[in-house]
C-alpha beads as a LAMMPS data file, in Angstrom:
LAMMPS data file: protein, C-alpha beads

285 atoms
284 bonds

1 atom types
1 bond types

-500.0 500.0 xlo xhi
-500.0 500.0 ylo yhi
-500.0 500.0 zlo zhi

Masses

1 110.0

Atoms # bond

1 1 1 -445.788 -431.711 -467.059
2 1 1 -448.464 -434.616 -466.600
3 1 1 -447.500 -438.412 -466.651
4 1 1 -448.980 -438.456 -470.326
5 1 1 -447.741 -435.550 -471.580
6 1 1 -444.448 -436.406 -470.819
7 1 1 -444.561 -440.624 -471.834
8 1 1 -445.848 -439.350 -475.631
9 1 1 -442.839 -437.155 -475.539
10 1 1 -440.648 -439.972 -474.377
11 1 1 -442.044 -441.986 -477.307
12 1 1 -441.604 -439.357 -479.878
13 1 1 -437.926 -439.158 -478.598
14 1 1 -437.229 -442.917 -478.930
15 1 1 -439.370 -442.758 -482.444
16 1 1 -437.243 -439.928 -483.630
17 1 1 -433.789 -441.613 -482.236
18 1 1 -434.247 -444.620 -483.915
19 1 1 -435.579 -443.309 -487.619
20 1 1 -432.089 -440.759 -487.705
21 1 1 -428.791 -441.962 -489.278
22 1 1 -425.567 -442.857 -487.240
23 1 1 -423.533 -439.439 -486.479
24 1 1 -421.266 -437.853 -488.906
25 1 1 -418.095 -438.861 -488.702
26 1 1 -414.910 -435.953 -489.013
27 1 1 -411.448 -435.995 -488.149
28 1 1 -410.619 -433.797 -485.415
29 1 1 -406.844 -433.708 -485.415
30 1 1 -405.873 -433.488 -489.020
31 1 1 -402.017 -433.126 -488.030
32 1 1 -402.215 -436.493 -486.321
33 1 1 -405.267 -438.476 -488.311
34 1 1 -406.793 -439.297 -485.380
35 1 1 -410.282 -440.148 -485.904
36 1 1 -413.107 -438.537 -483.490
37 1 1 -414.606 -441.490 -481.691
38 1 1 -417.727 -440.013 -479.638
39 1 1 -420.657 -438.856 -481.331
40 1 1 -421.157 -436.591 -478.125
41 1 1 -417.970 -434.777 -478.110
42 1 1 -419.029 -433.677 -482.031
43 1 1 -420.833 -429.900 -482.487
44 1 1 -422.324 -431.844 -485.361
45 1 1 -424.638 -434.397 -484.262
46 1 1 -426.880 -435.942 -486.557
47 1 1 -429.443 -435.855 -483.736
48 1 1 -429.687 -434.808 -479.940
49 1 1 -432.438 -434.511 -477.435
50 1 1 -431.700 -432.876 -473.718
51 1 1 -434.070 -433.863 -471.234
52 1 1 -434.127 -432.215 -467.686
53 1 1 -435.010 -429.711 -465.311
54 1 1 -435.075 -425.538 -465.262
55 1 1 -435.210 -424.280 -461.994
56 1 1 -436.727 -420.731 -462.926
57 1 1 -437.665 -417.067 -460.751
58 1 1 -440.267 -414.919 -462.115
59 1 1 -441.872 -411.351 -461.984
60 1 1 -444.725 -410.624 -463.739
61 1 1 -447.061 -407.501 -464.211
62 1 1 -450.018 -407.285 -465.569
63 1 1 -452.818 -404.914 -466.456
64 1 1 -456.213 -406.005 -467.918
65 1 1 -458.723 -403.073 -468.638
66 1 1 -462.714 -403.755 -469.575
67 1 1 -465.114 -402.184 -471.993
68 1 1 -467.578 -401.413 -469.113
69 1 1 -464.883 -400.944 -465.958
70 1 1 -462.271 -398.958 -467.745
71 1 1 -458.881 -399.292 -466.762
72 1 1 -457.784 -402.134 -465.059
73 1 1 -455.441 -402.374 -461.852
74 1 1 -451.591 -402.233 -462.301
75 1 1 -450.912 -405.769 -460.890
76 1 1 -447.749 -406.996 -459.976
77 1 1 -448.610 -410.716 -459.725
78 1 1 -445.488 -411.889 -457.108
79 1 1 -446.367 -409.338 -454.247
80 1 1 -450.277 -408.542 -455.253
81 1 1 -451.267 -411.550 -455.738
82 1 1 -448.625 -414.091 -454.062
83 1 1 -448.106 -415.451 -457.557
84 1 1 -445.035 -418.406 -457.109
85 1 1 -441.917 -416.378 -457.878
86 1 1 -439.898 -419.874 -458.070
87 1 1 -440.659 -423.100 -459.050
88 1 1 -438.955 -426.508 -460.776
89 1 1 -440.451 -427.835 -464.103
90 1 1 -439.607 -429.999 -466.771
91 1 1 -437.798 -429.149 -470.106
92 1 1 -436.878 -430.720 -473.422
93 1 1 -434.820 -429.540 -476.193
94 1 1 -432.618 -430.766 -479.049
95 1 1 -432.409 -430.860 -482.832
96 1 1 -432.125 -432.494 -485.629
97 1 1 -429.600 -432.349 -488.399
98 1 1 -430.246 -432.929 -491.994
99 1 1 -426.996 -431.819 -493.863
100 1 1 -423.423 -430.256 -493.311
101 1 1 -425.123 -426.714 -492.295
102 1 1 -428.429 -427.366 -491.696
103 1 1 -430.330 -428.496 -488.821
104 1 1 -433.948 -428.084 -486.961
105 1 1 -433.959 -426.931 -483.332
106 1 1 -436.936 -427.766 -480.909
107 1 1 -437.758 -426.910 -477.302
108 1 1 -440.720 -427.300 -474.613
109 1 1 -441.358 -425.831 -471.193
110 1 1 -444.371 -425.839 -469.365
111 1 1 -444.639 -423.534 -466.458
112 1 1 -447.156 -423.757 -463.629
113 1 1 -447.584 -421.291 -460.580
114 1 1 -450.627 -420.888 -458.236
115 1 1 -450.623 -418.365 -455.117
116 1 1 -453.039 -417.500 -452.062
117 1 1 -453.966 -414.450 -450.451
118 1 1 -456.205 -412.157 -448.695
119 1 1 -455.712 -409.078 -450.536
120 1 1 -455.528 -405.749 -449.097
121 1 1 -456.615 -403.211 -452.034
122 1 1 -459.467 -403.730 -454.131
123 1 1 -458.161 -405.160 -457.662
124 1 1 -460.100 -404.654 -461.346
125 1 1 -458.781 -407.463 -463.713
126 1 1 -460.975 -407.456 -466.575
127 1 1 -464.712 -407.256 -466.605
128 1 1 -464.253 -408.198 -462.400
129 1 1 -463.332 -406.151 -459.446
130 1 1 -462.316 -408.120 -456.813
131 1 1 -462.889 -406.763 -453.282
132 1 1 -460.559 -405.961 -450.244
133 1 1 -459.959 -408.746 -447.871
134 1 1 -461.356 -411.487 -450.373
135 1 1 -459.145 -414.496 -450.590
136 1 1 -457.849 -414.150 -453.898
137 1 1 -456.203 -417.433 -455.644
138 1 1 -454.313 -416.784 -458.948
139 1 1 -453.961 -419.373 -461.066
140 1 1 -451.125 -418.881 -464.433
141 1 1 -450.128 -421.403 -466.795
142 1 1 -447.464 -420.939 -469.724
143 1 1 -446.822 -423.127 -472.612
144 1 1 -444.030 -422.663 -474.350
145 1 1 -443.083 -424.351 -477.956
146 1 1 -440.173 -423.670 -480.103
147 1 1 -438.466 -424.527 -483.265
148 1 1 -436.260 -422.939 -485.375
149 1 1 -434.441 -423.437 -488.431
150 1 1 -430.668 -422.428 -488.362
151 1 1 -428.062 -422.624 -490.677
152 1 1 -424.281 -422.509 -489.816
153 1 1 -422.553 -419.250 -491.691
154 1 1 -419.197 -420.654 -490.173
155 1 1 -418.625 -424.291 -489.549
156 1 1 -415.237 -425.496 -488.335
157 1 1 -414.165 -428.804 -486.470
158 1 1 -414.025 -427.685 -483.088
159 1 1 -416.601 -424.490 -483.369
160 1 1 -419.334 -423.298 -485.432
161 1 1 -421.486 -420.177 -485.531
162 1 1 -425.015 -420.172 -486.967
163 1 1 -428.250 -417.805 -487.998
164 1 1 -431.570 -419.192 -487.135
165 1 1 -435.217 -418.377 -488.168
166 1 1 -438.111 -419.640 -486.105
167 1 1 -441.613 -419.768 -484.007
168 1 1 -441.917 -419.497 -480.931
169 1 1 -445.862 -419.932 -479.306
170 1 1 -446.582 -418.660 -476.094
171 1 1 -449.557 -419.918 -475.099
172 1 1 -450.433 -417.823 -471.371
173 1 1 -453.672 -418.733 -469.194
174 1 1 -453.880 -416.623 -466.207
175 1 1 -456.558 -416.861 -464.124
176 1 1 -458.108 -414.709 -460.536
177 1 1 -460.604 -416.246 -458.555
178 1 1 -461.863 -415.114 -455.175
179 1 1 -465.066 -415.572 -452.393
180 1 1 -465.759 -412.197 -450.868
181 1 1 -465.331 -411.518 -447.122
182 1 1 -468.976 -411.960 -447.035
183 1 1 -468.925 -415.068 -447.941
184 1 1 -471.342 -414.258 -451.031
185 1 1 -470.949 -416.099 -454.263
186 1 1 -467.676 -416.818 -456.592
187 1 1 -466.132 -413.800 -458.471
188 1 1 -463.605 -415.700 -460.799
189 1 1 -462.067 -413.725 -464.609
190 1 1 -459.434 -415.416 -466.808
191 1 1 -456.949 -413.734 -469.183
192 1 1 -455.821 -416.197 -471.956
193 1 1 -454.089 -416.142 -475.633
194 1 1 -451.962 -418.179 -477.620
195 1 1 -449.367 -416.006 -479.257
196 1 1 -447.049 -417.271 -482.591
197 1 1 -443.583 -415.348 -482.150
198 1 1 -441.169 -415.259 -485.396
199 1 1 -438.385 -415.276 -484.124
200 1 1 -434.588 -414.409 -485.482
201 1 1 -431.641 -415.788 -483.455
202 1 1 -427.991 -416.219 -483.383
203 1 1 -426.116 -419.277 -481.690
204 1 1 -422.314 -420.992 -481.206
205 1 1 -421.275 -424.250 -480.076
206 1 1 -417.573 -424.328 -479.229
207 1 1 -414.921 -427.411 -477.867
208 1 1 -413.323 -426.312 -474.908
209 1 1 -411.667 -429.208 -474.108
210 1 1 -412.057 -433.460 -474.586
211 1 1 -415.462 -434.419 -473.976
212 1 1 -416.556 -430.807 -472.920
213 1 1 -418.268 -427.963 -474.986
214 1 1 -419.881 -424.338 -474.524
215 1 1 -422.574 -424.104 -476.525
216 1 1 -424.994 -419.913 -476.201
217 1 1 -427.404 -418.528 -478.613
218 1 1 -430.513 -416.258 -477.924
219 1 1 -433.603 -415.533 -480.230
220 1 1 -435.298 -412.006 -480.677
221 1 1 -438.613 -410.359 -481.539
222 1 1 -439.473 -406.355 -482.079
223 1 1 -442.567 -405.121 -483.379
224 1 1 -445.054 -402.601 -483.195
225 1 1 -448.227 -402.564 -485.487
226 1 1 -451.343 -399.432 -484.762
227 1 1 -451.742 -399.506 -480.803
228 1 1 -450.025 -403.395 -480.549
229 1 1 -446.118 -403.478 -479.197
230 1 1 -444.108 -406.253 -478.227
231 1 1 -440.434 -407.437 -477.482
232 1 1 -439.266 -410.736 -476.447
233 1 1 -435.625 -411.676 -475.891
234 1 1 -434.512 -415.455 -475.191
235 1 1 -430.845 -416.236 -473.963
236 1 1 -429.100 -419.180 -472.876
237 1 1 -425.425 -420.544 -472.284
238 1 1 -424.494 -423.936 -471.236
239 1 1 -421.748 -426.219 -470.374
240 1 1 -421.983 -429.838 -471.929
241 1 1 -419.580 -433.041 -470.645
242 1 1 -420.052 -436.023 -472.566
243 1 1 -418.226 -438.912 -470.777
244 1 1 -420.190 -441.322 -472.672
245 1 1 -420.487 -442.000 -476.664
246 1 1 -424.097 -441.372 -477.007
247 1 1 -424.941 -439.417 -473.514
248 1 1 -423.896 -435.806 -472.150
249 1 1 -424.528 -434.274 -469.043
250 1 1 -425.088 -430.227 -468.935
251 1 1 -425.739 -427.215 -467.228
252 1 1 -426.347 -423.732 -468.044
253 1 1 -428.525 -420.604 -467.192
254 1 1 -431.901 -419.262 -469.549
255 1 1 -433.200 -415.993 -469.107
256 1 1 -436.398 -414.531 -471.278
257 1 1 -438.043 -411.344 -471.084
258 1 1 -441.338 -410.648 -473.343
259 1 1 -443.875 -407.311 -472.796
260 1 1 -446.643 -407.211 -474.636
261 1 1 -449.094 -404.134 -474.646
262 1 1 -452.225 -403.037 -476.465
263 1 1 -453.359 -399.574 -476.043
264 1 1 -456.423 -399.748 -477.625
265 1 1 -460.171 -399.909 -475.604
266 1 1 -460.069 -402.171 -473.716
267 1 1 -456.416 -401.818 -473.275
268 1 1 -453.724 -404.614 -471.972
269 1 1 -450.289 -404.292 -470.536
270 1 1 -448.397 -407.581 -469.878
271 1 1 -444.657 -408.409 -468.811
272 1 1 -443.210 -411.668 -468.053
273 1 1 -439.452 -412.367 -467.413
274 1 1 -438.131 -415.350 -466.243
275 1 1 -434.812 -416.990 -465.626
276 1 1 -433.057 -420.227 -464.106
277 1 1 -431.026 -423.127 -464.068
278 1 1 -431.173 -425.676 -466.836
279 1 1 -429.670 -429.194 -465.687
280 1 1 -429.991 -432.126 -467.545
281 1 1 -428.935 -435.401 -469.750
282 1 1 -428.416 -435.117 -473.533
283 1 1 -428.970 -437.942 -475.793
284 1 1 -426.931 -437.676 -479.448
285 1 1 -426.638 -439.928 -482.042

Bonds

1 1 1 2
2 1 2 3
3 1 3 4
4 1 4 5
5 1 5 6
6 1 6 7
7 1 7 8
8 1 8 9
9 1 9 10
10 1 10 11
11 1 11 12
12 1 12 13
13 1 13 14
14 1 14 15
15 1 15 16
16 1 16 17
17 1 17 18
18 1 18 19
19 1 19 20
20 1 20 21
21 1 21 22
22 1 22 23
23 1 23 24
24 1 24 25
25 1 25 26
26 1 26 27
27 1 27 28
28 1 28 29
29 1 29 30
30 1 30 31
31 1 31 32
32 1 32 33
33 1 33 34
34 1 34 35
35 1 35 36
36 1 36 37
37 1 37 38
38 1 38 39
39 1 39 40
40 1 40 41
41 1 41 42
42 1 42 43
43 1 43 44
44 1 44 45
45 1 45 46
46 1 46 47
47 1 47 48
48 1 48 49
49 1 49 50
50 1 50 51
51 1 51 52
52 1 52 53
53 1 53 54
54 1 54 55
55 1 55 56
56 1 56 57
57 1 57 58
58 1 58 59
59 1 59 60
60 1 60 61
61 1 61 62
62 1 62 63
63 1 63 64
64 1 64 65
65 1 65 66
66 1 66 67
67 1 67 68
68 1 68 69
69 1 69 70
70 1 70 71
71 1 71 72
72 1 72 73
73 1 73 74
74 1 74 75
75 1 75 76
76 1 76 77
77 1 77 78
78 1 78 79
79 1 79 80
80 1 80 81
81 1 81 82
82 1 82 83
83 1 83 84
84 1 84 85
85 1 85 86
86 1 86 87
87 1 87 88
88 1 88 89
89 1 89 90
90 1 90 91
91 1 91 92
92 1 92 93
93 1 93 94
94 1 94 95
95 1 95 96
96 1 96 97
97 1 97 98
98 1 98 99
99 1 99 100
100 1 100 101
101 1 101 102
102 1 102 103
103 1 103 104
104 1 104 105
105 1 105 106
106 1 106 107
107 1 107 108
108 1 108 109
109 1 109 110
110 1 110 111
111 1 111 112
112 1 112 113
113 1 113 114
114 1 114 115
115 1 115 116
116 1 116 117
117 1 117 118
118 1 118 119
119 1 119 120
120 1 120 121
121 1 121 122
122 1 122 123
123 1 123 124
124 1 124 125
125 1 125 126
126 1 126 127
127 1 127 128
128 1 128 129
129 1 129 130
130 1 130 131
131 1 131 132
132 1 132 133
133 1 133 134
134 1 134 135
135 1 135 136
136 1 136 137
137 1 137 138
138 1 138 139
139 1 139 140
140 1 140 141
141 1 141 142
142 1 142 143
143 1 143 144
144 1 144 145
145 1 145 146
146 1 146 147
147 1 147 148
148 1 148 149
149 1 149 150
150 1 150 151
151 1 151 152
152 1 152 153
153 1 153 154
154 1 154 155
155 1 155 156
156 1 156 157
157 1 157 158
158 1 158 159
159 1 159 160
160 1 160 161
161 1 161 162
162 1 162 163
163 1 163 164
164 1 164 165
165 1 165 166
166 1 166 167
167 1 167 168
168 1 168 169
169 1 169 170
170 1 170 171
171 1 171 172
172 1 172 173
173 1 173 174
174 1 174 175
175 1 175 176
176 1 176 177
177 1 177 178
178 1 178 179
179 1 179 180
180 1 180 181
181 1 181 182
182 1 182 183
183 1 183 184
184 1 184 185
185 1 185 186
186 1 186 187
187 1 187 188
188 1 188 189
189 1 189 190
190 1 190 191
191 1 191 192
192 1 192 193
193 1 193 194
194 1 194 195
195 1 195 196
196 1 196 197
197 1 197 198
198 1 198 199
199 1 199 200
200 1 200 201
201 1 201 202
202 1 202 203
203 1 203 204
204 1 204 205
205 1 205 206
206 1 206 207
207 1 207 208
208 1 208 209
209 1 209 210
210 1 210 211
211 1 211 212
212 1 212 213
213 1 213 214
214 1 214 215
215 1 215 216
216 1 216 217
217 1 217 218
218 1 218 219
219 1 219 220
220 1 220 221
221 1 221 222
222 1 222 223
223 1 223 224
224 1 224 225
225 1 225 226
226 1 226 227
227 1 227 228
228 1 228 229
229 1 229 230
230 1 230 231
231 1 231 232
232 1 232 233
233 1 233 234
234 1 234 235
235 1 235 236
236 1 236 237
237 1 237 238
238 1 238 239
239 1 239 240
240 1 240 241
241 1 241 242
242 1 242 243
243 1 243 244
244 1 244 245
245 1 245 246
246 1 246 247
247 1 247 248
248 1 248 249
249 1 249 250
250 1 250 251
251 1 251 252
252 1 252 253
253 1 253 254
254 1 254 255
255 1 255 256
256 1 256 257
257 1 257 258
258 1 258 259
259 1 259 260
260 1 260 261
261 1 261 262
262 1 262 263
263 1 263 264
264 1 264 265
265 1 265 266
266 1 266 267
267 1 267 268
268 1 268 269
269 1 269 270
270 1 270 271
271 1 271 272
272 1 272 273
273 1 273 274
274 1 274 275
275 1 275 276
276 1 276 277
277 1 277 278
278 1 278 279
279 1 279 280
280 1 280 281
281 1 281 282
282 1 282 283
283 1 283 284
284 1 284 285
């Protein structure tokens, strides 16, 4: 994530933070009428925004095929191409609450690999073919933007459960460049879309003990329209420890799988998994 990108998020954080009311407040021990006194050891936060880092492993295939070439190579991007298959980025998620059941969840991520090689097979990706013992540089950059809408079906003091409705936008650049052994001029082809996901999701955050919660959930997709199929699963579990009033510390695991194929002419077949290590701080209010 660039300097700017991540100082307007910083100040959107500290906008939103300031504009949302003080948390709710809800007794916790009803037998003893003791009073909960930290807005972060409450499931139902008014407001809360975790900033940190996902270290994250990949593996992703691809196959682009061209009008004019025909079917393109089976490419799996890791060993073909020498792709990254780990790397350490920036993430932010939260949400916002605006009543008893309802609240607004948000996420970014924005993933970045580059890899080197002198490839030993020739390789068709697109309207390119890109010949054997070229130095081949692969260039793929994912966007990812989420927010949901989720209401909470159960709601208890120490545990709730909740249904969510969302979109989820991929947007995927990936990009093969190479010079020929020859030394002859640039062969370069780029592969990029922005896809809108709906997406329907369950999720649970649950007190485990003072201060500490377990909070899952994952978000799914299905479809297949004419020759278009795709699937993309999104889970996550984390532990959160809030030794402060407003600010949490966590840690937890992601995984996400999507495939995406088009068998019309020109045809594309695309899979992408990743999953990780989410650490961070959580703000709440």
């Amino acid at each position: 994530m660039s300097r700017r990108r991540m100082s307007s998020v910083i100040g959107l954080l500290i906008l939103t933070m300031a504009t949302v009311t003080a948390a709710e407040q809800e007794s916790r021990d009803e037998a003893s009428g003791e009073a909960e006194q930290r807005a972060g050891s409450s499931p139902y936060d008014r407001f809360s925004a975790r900033v940190g880092g996902f270290a994250v492993r990949f593996n992703t295939s691809a196959r682009v095929d061209s009008d004019t070439l025909g079917t393109g190579t089976e490419l799996d991007l890791e060993n073909d191409t020498a792709l990254e298959r780990s790397n350490t980025e920036a993430r932010l998620d939260g949400h916002v609450r605006f009543g008893k059941r309802h609240r607004l969840d948000y996420g970014f991520i924005g993933l970045r690999r580059s890899g080197s090689r002198v490839i030993d097979q020739q390789i068709q990706f697109g309207d390119e073919v890109f010949e054997i013992n070229a130095e081949l540089t692969t260039r793929f950059k994912n966007d990812l933007y989420k927010l949901a809408y989720r209401y909470d079906v159960l709601r208890k003091p120490t545990w709730d459960l909740g249904l969510s409705f969302g979109i989820s936008a991929f947007a995927l650049d990936l990009g093969l460049e190479a010079i020929p052994a020859g030394g002859s001029a640039l062969v370069a082809e780029t592969e990029d879309f922005i896809a809108p996901i709906p997406m329907l999701g369950v999720h649970t955050d649950v007190k485990i003990a003072k201060d500490w919660y377990f909070r899952a959930g994952g978000e799914f997709f299905d479809v297949g329209v004419d020759d278009y199929t795709g699937k993309l699963t999104d889970t996550r579990a984390a532990i959160d420890w809030y030794p402060f009033r407003h600010v949490g510390f966590g840690f937890g695991i992601n995984r996400m799988r999507m495939t995406f194929e088009d068998a019309g002419a020109p045809g594309l077949d695309f899979t992408y998994i990743y999953s990780g290590t989410m650490f961070y701080v959580s703000f709440v209010r």
